[in-house]
Kinemage of the C-alpha trace (Angstrom):
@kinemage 1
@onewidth
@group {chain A} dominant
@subgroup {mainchain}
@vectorlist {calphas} color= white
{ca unk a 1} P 11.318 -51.075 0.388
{ca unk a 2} L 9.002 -49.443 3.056
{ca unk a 3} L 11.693 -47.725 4.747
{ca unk a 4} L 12.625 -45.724 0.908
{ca unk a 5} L 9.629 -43.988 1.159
{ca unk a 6} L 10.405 -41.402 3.326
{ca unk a 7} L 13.736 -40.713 0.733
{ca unk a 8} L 10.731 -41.109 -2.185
{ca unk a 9} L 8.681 -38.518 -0.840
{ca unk a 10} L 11.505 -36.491 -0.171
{ca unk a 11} L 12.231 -36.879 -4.139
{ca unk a 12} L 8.538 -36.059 -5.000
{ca unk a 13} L 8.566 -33.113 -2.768
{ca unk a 14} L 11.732 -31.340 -4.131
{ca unk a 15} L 10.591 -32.035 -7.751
{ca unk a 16} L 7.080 -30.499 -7.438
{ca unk a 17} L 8.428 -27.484 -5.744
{ca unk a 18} L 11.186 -26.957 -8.166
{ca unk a 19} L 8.118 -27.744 -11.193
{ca unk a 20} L 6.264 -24.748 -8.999
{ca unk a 21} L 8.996 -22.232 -8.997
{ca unk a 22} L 10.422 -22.868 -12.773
{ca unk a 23} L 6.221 -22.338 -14.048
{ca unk a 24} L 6.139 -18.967 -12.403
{ca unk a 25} L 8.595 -17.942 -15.952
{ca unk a 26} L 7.822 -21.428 -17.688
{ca unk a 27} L 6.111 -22.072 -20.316
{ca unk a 28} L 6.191 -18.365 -22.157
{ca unk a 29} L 3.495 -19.331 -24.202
{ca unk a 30} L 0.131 -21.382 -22.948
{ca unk a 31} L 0.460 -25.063 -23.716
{ca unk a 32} L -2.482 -27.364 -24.080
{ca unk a 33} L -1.991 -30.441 -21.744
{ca unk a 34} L -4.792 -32.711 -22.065
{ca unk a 35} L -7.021 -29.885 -22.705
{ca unk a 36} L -6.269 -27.527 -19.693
{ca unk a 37} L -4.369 -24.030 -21.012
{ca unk a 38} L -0.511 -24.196 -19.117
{ca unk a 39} L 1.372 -20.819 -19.002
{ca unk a 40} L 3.432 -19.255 -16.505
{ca unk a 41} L 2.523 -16.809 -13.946
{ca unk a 42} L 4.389 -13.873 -14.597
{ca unk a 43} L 3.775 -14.432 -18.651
{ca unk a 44} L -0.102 -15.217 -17.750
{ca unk a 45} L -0.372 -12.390 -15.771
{ca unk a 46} L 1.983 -10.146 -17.531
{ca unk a 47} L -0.513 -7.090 -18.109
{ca unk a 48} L -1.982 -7.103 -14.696
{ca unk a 49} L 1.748 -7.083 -12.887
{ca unk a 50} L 2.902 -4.280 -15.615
{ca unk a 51} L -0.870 -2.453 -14.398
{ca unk a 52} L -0.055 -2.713 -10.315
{ca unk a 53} L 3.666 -2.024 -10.415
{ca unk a 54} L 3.197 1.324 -12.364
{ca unk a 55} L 0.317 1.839 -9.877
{ca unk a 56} L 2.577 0.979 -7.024
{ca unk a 57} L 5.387 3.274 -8.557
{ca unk a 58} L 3.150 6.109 -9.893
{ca unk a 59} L 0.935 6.247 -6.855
{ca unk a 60} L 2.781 5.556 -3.756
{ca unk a 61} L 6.716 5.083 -4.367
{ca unk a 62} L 7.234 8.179 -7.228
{ca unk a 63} L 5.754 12.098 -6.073
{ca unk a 64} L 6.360 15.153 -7.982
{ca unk a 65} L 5.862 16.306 -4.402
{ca unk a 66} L 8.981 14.690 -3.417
{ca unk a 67} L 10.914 16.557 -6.493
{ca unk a 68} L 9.094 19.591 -5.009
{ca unk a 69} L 9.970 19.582 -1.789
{ca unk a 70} L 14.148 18.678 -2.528
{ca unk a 71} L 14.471 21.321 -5.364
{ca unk a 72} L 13.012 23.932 -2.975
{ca unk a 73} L 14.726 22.298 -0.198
{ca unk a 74} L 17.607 25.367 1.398
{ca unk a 75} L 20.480 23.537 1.115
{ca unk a 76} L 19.773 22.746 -2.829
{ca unk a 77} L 18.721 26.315 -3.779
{ca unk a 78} L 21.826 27.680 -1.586
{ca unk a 79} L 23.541 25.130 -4.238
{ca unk a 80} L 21.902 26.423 -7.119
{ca unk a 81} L 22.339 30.019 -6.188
{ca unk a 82} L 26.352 29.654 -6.139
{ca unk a 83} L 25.641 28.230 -9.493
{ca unk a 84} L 24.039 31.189 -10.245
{ca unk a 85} L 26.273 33.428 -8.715
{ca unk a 86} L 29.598 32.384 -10.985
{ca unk a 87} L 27.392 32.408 -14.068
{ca unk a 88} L 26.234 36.079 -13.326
{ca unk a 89} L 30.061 36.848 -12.752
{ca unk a 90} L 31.008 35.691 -15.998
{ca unk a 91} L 27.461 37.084 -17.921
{ca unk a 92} L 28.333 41.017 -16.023
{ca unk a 93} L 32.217 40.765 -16.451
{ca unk a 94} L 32.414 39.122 -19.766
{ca unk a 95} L 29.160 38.463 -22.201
{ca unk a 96} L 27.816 41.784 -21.428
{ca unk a 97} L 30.616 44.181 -21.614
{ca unk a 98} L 31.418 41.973 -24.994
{ca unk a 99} L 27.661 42.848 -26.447
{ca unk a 100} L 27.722 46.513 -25.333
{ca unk a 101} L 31.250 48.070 -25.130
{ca unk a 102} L 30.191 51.282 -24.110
{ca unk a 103} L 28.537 49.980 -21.042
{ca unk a 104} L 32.157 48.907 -20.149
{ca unk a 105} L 33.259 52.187 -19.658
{ca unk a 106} L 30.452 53.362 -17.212
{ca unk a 107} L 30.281 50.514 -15.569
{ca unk a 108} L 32.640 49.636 -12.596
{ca unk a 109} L 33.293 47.334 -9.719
{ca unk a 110} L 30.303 49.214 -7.542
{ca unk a 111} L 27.754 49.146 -10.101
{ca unk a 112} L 28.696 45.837 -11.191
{ca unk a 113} L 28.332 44.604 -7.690
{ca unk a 114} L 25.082 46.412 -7.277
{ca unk a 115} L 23.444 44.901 -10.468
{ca unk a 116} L 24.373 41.781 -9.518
{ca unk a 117} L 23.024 41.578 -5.978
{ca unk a 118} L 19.709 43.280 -7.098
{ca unk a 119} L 19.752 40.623 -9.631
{ca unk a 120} L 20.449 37.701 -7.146
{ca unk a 121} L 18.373 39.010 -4.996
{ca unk a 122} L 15.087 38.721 -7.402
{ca unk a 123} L 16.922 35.484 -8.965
{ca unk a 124} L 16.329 33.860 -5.254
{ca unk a 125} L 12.896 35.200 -4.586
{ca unk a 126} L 11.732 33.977 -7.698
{ca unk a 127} L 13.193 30.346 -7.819
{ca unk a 128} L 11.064 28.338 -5.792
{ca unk a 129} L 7.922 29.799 -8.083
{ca unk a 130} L 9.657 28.582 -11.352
{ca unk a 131} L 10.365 25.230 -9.547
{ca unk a 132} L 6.921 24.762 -8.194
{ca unk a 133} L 5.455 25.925 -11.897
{ca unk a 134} L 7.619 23.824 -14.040
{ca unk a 135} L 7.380 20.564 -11.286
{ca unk a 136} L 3.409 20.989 -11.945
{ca unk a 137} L 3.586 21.519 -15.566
{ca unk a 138} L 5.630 17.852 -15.822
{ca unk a 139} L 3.110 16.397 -13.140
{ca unk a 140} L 0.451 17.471 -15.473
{ca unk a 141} L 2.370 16.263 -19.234
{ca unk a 142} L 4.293 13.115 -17.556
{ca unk a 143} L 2.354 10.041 -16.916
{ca unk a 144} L 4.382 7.986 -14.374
{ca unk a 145} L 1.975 5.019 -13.901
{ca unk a 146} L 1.782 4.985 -17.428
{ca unk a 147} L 5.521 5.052 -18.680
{ca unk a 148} L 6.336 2.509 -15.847
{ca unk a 149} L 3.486 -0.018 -17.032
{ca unk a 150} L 4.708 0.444 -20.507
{ca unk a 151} L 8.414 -0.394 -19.389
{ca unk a 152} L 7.516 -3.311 -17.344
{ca unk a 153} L 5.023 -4.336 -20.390
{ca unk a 154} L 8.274 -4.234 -22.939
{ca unk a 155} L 10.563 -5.951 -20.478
{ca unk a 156} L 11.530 -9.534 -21.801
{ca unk a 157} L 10.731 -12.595 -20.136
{ca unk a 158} L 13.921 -13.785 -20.094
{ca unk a 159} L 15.317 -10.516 -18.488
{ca unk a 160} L 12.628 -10.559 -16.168
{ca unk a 161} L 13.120 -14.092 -15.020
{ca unk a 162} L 16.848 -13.584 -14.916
{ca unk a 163} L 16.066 -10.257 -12.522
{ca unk a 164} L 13.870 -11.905 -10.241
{ca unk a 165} L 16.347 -15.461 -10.082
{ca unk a 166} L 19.436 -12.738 -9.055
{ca unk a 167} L 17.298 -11.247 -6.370
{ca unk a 168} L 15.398 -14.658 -5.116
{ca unk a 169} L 17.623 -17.163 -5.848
{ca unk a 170} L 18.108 -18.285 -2.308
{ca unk a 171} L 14.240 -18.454 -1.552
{ca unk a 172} L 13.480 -20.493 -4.587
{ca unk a 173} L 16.302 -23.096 -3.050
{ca unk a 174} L 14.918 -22.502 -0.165
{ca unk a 175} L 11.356 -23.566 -1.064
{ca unk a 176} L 12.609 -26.244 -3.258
{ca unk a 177} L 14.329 -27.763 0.317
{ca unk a 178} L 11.089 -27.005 2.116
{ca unk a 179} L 8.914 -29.490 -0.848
{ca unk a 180} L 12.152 -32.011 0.112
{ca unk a 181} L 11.841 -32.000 3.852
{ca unk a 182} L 7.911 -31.933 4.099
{ca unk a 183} L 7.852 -34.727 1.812
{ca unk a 184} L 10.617 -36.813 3.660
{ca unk a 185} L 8.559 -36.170 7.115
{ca unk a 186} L 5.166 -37.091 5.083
{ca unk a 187} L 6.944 -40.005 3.855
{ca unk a 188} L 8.255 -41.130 7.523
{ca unk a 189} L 4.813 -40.640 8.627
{ca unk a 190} L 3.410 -42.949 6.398
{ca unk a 191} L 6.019 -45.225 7.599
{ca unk a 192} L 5.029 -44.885 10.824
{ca unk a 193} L 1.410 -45.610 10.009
{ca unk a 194} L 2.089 -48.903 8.399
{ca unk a 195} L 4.075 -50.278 10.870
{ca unk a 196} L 2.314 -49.621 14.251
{ca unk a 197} L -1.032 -49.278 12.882
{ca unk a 198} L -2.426 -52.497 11.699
């Protein structure tokens, strides 16, 4: 019988480490067990996770700065100025001539060309203001840390535990093998003890 205990342990390990990693979802709601409140972690602590992650997010991983700096980045306003430059095309060519017929007939190939690249030309100048002034107008209305605690606050438990057992589901076996083998050399230990030490 001695010689099971190592296998016992082993047992007794495994099981309280699996116990330890099914109570971080488990139970959703406290539990009274002989007078001592049982919840979960991430249900116990719900609030304060939902409070640090849109802290983490609004504060160090999300920056209207960041939004800044790629909008007015060259390469994306070169991209947004082709943009610009079919629409004008169509807007001189087309919508205009359509809303004023007469300015069809004075209006050729040379002037077109003209309006358009003074037109551009301002257009370009004046984009990375209306970025900058429209990025700080949404810094100043949109509340990051606040929309992202409010998500994380309305995210089920059971999505929640389902997202974190898809990312961790190999370190949770992992510590569940860890309770297994510390227990099994604990248990051989103890074996160890009883027979040379009397």
């Amino acid at each position: 019988m001695i010689y099971a205990l190592p296998f016992i342990s082993a047992l007794i390990g495994w099981v309280t480490n699996f116990i330890a990693v099914k109570m971080l979802f488990h139970p959703r709601v406290p539990i009274n067990v002989l007078g001592i409140k049982i919840q979960g972690v991430f249900p116990k602590r719900h609030k304060v996770f939902a409070e640090k992650i849109g802290n983490l997010v609004g504060g160090e991983l999300f920056s209207f700065d960041d939004i800044k700096g790629k909008l007015t980045d060259s390469s994306n306003l070169t991209e947004i100025m082709q943009v610009v430059d079919a629409k004008m095309d169509v807007f001189l060519r087309e919508k205009l001539t359509a809303a004023m017929p007469m300015l069809a007939m004075i209006m050729g190939d040379d002037l077109r060309n003209k309006i358009k690249a003074t037109l551009l030309e301002e257009f370009e100048t004046m984009l990375p203001e209306v970025i900058e002034k429209y990025t700080s107008k949404l810094e100043s209305e949109i509340d990051i840390k606040a929309i992202v605690r409010h998500k994380v606050e309305q995210f089920s438990f059971d999505k929640l535990e389902d997202v974190m057992l898809a990312i961790m589901s190999k370190e949770f076996k992992f510590i569940e093998l860890i309770g297994a083998v510390l227990g099994f050399f604990i248990g051989l230990v103890q074996v160890l003890m009883m027979m040379y030490i009397k």
